[in-house]
C-alpha positions as CSV (number, residue, x, y, z in Angstrom):
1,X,-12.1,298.7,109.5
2,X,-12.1,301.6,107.3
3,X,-13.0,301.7,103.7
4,X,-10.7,303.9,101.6
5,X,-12.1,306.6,99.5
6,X,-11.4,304.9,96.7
7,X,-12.7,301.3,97.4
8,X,-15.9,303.5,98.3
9,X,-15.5,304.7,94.8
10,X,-15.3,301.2,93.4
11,X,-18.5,299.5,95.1
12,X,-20.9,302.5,94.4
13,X,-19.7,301.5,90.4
14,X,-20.4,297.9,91.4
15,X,-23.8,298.9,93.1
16,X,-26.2,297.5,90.2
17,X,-29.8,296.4,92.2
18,X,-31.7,295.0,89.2
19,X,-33.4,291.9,88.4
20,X,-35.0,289.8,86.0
21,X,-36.2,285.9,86.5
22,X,-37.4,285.6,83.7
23,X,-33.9,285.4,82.1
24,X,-31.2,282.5,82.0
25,X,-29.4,282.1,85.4
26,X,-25.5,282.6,84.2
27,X,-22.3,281.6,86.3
28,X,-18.9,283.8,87.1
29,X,-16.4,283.2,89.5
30,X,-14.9,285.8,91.8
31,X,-11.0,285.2,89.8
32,X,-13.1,286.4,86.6
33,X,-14.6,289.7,88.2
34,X,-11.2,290.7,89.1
35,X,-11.2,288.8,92.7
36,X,-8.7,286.2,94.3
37,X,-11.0,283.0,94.5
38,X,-12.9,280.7,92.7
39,X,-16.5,280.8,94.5
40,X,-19.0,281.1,92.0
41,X,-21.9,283.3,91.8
42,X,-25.2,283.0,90.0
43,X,-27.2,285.5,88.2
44,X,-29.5,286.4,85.7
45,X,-28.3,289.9,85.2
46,X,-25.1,291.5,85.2
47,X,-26.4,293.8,87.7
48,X,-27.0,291.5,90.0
49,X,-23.8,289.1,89.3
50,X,-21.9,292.4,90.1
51,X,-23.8,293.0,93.4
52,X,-23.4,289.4,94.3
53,X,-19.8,290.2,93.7
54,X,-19.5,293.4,95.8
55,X,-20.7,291.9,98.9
56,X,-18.3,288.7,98.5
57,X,-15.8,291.2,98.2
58,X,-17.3,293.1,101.8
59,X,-17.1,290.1,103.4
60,X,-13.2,289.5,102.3
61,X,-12.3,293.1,103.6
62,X,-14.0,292.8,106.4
63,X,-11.7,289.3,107.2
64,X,-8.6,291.3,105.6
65,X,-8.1,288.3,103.7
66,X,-5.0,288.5,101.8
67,X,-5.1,287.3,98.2
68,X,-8.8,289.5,98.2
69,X,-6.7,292.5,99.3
70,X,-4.6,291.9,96.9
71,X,-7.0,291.8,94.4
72,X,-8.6,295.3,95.5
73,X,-5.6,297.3,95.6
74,X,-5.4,296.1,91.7
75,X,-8.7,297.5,91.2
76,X,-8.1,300.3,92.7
77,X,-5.0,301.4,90.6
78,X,-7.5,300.1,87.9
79,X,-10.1,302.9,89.2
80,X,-7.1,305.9,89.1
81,X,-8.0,305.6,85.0
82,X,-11.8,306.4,84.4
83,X,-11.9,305.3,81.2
84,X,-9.8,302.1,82.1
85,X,-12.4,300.9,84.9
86,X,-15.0,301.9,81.9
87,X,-13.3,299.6,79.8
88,X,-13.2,296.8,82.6
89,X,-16.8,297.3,83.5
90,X,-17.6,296.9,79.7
91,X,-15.5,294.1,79.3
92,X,-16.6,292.0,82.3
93,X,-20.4,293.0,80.9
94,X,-19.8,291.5,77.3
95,X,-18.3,288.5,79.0
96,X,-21.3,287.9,81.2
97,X,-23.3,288.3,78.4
98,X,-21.6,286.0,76.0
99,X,-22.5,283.4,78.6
């Protein structure tokens, strides 16, 4: 399966590597980082709830699951708008945060 240029676009933004035990483990589902489901991830950083995010979202290309599809073309009108996605990424951030 190809990944279009601009789903390529949107998991290099997503690809945040960092870590930090020492913090509070916080919760997000996959519906509130813009994706079709409700599996929950875990993670004490942004960063990593993001990267935890990005390979669910792999996973539901590589299976062409509908509702995920879905989900991604939205993100990727989303990602036509710089400053919109900005505004998403920041958004999504301060949620994760207010956790």
């Amino acid at each position: 399966m190809l990944i279009t240029p601009t789903l390529s676009k949107l998991l290099k933004i997503c690809n945040f590597t960092t870590t930090n035990d020492l913090l509070e483990m916080k919760k997000m589902t996959c519906k509130q980082l813009g994706g079709a489901c409700d599996l929950i991830f875990e993670a004490s950083t942004f960063e990593e709830i993001a990267e935890l995010s990005k390979k669910h979202g792999m996973e539901m290309f590589q299976k062409q699951d509908s509702a995920h599809m879905e989900a991604m073309q939205e993100m990727q009108k989303m990602m036509q708008n710089p400053d919109a996605m900005q505004k998403w990424m920041d958004e999504k951030r301060r949620e994760f945060e207010a956790l």
